[in-house]
Phi, psi and omega in degrees: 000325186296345171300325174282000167232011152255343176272333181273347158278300159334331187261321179274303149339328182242015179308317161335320193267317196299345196290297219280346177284303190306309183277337180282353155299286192299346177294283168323352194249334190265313149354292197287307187324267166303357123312306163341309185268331170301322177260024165067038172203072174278125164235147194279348204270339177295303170328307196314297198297304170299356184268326206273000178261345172263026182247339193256327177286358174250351177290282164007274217272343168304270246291336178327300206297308199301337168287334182286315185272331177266315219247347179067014159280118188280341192248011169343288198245026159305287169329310204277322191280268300224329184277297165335306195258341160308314181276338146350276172305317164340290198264011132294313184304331194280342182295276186324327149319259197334335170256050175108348199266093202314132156257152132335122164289350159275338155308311192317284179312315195308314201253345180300126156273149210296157182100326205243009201102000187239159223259000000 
C-alpha cells in the first residue's frame, strides 16, 4: 500500500503537467474539428484516432511517473509533458492556419516542420 501512495503523490505533484497535455489536447482536438467542418470532411476514423492518441499521451506520461518512482528521475515527466505540448502545439497552428486564423510568422517559423514551409 505504501507504493500506491508514493505513485499517487507523484502524480498529484505533476498534476499541473497532466493539466496542461490534457488542455493543449483539447485545444488540437476543437482546431482539428474546425478544420474538419471547414474542409467538409468529419470522419469517425479521424475521432477514432484521437481517442487512441490520447490513450497514448496517458501511456506517456504514466511511464514518467513510473521513472520518477524506480528510478528518482524527478523531471520525467516534466520532460514527457513539455515534448506533449509541443507537438500540441505544432498541430493547433497548422489547424488554425488552415481554417484562416493569421499566427505572427515567427510563431510560424518556429513551430514548421521541415518539408511543410518551415526552415
Amino acid at each position: 500500500m505504501n507504493e500506491f501512495n508514493l505513485i499517487k503523490d507523484i502524480m498529484l505533484a505533476n498534476s499541473k503537467y497532466f493539466l496542461a497535455v490534457f488542455c493543449f489536447y483539447l485545444i488540437d482536438f476543437m482546431t482539428g474539428f474546425a478544420k474538419a467542418i471547414k474542409n467538409k470532411n468529419i470522419s469517425s476514423g479521424k475521432l477514432r484516432g484521437s481517442v487512441s492518441k490520447a490513450l497514448e499521451y496517458i501511456a506517456f506520461l504514466l511511464v514518467g511517473v513510473l521513472a520518477v518512482y524506480l528510478f528518482n528521475a524527478e523531471y520525467a515527466v516534466n520532460l514527457i509533458a513539455i515534448s506533449l505540448c509541443g507537438v500540441e502545439f505544432t498541430s493547433i497552428c497548422e489547424n488554425a492556419k488552415e481554417t484562416g486564423f493569421k499566427f505572427p510568422e515567427k510563431i510560424i517559423a518556429l513551430f514548421s516542420r521541415k518539408g511543410d514551409g518551415g526552415e
